[in-house]
C-alpha positions in Angstrom: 41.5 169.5 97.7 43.9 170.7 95.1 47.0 168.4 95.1 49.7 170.6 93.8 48.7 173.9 95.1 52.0 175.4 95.5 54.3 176.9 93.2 57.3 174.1 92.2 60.5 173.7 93.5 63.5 173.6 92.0 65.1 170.2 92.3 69.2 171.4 93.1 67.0 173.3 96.1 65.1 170.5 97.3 68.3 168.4 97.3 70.5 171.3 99.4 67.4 171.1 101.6 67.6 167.2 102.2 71.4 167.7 102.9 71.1 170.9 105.4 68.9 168.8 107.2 70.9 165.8 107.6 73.4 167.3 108.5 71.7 169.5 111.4 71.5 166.2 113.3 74.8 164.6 112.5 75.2 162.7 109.4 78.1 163.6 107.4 78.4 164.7 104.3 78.6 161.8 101.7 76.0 160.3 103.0 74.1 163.2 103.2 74.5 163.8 99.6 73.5 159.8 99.0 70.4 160.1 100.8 69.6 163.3 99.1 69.9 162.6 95.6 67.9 159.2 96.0 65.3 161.1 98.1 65.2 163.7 95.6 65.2 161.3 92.5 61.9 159.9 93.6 60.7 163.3 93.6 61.7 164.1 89.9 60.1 161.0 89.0 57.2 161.8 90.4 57.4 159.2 92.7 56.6 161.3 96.1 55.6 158.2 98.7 59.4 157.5 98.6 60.4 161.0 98.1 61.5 163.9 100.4 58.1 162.9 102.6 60.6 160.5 104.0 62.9 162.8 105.2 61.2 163.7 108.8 60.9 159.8 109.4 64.7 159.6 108.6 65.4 162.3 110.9 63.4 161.0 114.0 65.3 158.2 114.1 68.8 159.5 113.6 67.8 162.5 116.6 66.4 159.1 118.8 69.7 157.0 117.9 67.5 154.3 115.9 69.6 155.0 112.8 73.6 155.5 113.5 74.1 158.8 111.9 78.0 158.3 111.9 77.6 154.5 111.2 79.7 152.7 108.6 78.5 149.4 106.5 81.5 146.5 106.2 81.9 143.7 104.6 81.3 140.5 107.0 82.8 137.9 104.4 82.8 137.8 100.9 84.4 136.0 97.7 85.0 137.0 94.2 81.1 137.5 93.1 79.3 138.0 96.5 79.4 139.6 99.7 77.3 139.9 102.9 77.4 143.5 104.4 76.2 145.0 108.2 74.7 148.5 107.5 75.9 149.3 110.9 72.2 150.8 111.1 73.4 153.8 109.0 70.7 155.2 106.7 69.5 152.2 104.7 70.2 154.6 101.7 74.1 154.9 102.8 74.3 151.0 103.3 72.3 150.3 99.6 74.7 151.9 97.8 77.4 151.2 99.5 76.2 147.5 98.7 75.0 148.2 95.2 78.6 149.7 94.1 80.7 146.6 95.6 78.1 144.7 93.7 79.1 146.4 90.7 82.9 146.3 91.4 82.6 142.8 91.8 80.9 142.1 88.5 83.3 144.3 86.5 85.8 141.6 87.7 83.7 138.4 87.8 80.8 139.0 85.1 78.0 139.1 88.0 77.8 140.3 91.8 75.2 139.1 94.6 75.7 142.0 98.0 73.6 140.7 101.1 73.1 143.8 103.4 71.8 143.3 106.8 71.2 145.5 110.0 70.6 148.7 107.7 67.5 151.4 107.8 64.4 152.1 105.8 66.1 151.6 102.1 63.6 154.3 100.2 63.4 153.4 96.7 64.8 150.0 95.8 64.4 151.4 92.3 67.5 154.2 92.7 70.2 151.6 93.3 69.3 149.5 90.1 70.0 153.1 88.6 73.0 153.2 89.9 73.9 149.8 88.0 72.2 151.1 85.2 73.6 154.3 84.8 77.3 152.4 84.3 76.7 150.2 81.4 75.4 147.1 84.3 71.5 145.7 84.8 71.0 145.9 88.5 68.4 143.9 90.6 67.3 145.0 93.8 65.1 143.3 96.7 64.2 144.2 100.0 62.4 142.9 103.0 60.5 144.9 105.8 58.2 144.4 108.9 54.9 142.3 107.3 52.1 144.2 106.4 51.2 142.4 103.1 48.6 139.2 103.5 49.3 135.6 101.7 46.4 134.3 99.7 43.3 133.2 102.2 45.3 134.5 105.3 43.6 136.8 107.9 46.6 139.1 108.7 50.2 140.2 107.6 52.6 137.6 106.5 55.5 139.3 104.5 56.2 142.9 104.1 55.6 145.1 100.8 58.9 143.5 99.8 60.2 145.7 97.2 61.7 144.3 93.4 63.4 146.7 91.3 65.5 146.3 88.3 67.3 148.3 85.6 68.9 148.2 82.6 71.1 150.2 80.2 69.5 151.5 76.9 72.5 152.7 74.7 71.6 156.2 73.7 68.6 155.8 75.8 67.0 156.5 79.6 67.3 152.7 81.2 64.6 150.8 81.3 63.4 150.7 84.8 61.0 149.1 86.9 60.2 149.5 90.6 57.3 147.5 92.2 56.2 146.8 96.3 54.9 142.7 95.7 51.9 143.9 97.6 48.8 145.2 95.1 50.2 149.0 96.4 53.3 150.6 98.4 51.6 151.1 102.3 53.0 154.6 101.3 50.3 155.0 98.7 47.8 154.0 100.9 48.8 156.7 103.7 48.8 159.1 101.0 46.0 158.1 99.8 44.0 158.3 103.0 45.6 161.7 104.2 44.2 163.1 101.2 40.5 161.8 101.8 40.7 160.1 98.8 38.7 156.2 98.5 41.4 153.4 98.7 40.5 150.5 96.0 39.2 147.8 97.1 41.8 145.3 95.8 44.8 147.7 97.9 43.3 146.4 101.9 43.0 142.9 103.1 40.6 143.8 106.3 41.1 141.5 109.8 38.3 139.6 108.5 40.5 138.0 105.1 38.1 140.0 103.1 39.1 143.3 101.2 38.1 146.3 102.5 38.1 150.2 101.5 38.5 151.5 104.9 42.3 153.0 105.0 42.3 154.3 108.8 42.5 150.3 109.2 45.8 150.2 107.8 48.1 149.0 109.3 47.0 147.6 112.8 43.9 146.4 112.2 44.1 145.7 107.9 47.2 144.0 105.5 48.0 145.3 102.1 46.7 142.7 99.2 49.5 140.7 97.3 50.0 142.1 94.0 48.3 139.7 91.6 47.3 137.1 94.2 50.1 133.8 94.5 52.1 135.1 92.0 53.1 138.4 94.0 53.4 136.1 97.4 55.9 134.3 95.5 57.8 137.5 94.9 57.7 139.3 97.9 58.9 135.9 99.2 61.8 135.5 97.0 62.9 139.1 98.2 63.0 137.6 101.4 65.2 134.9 100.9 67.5 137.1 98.9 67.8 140.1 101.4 67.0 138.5 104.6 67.6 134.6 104.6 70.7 134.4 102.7 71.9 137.5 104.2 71.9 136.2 107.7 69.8 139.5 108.5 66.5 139.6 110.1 63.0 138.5 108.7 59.9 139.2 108.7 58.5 139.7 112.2 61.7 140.5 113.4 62.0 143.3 111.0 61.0 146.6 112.9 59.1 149.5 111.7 61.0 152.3 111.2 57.9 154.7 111.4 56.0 153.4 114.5 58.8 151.7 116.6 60.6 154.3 119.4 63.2 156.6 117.5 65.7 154.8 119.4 65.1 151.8 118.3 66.9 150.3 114.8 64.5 148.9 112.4 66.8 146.0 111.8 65.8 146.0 107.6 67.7 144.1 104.5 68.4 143.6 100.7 70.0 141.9 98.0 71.7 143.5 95.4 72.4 142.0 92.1 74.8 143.5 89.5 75.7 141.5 86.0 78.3 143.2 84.0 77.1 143.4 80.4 80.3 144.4 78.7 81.9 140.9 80.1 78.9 138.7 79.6 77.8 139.9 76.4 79.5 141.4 73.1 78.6 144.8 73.6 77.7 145.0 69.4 75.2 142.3 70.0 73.4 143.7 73.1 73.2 147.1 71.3 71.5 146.0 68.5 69.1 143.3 70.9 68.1 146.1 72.9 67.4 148.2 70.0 65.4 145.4 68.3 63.6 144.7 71.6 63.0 148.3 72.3 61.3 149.3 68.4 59.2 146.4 68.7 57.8 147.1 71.9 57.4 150.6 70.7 55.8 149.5 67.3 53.3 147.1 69.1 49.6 147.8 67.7 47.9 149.8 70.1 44.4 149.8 72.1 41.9 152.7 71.0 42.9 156.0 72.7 46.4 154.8 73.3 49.6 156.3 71.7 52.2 153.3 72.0 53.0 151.0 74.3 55.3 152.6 77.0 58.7 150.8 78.8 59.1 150.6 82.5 60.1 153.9 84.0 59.6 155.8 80.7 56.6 157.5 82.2 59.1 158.7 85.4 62.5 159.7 83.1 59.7 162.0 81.2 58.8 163.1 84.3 62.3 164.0 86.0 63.2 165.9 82.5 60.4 168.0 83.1 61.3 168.5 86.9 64.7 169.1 86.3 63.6 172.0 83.8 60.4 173.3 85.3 60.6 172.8 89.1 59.3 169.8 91.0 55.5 170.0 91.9 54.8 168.6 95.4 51.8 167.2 96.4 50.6 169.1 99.9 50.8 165.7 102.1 54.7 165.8 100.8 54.8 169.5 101.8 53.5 168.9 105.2 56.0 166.4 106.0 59.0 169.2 104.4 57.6 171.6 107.0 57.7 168.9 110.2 61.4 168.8 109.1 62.1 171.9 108.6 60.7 172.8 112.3 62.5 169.6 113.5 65.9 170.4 113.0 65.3 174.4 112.8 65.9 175.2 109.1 
């Protein structure tokens, strides 16, 4: 089956799409505009399990009352580098950046920012709210928790979520470096994707009921866990992102996490993150982090390559190469993320 068998899209139109939508079932327009651009970010990037294929998901649960399309995140408590925020169950992309930019206010006055945010929705792609750190001179960190679906080493079912880890950081004259990983081996997004398209899931994605890995991805995920992402090392990690979005939070954690796709609409889904921001203008001389990034980035770059390889690449260089060419040419859906526009589109009657 041809993937991208449609003509592209232009992005400014995918992103009024996003909007309309959201707004046909209540949510204002900020956070409209929030939830678009990170939506259709992912898309440019070619990242399109965390793209507009979200969007019907997001809508459910706003129509249902899951998701508080008029709610407002506020601060809890807070000091001079840290503060713990309620989502108010608003779309987990309106609490994330409302949490990411007090993050970021806060380091601009302290040197460094921790924002807990609790009680919000699905946040999308942890990977967009590092940007926005980026994108202002800061490196951003950003963790997440969600309902398990990820198995420990030599366990027989879910035991943490596909916690998400995604950080950023400014390149003067350059597109930030930029990494966003799920700790499991693959996003559960990847695998649906995956699956939809009849294409065979590796076997080192699926942990089957048995604790043995398994290529089967209708198992997934009642009766199969993703794999950890490089065994212990990515239990550790998805397990720090708990503690950071969840545990020190106050928020909910694992188990009590809900699932914001296969829970009733009216239900919240009760997710969390952490949100780092370290001001680089007040912790380092700027002169000196200029020319350390450029040193680190020509070496990287000059690094002796494998046969068949051109150089070595830098975390999201592949993606900002990818949303240049969207922004210019269109954005090519695949047709899973198409079918999904289309249940939206006949959902709220655009």
């Amino acid at each position: 089956m041809a993937i991208f068998d449609e003509p592209a899209i232009p992005a400014d139109a995918l992103d009024a799409f996003v909007r309309s939508a959201l707004a046909r079932v209540g949510v204002g327009p900020d956070d409209a505009a929030t939830t678009a651009e990170a939506l259709t970010l992912a898309d440019t990037m070619g990242v399109h399990t965390h793209g507009s294929k979200l969007l019907i998901g997001y809508l459910r649960k706003l129509r249902g009352g899951g998701y508080r399309c008029g709610g407002l995140p506020s601060v809890l408590r807070q000091g001079p580098g840290w503060a713990v925020v309620d989502g108010d169950s608003a779309l987990g992309q309106v609490g994330s950046a409302f949490s990411m930019r007090l993050a970021i206010a806060k380091a601009k006055t302290v040197g460094i920012g921790y924002v807990g945010l609790k009680n919000t929705g699905h946040i999308g792609a942890a990977g967009y709210y590092a940007y926005l750190a980026a994108r202002e001179g800061l490196f951003g960190l950003v963790v997440g928790n969600d309902r398990p679906s990820v198995a420990a080493p030599g366990s027989r079912g879910a035991v943490l979520g596909s916690n998400p880890l995604a950080w950023g950081a400014p390149v003067p004259g350059g597109d930030p470096i930029l990494l966003d990983m799920a700790t499991a081996a693959v996003a559960g997004g990847k695998v649906y994707a995956a699956h939809q398209r009849g294409e065979t899931i590796q076997p080192t994605w699926l942990i089957g009921p048995d604790g043995l890995p398994t290529s089967d991805g209708s198992l997934y995920p009642h009766h199969a866990s993703l794999a950890p992402m490089a065994g212990h090392k990515g239990y550790g990690l998805g397990l720090l992102a708990e503690l950071l979005s969840g545990v020190l939070a106050g928020g909910m954690i694992t188990w009590q996490v809900g699932s914001w796709m296969f829970d009733p609409p009216e239900k919240p889904s009760l997710h969390n993150a952490g949100f780092i921001a370290a001001d680089i203008a007040t912790i380092a001389d700027p002169a000196e982090y200029q020319a350390g990034m450029a040193r680190l980035v020509a070496e990287i770059r000059q690094t002796p390559t494998a046969t068949g390889v051109e150089r070595v690449l830098l975390p999201g260089e592949l993606e900002w190469a990818s949303r240049k060419k969207a922004l210019g040419a269109g954005i090519r859906l695949p047709a899973d993320v198409r079918e999904k526009l289309t249940e939206a589109a006949e959902f709220v009657g655009l």
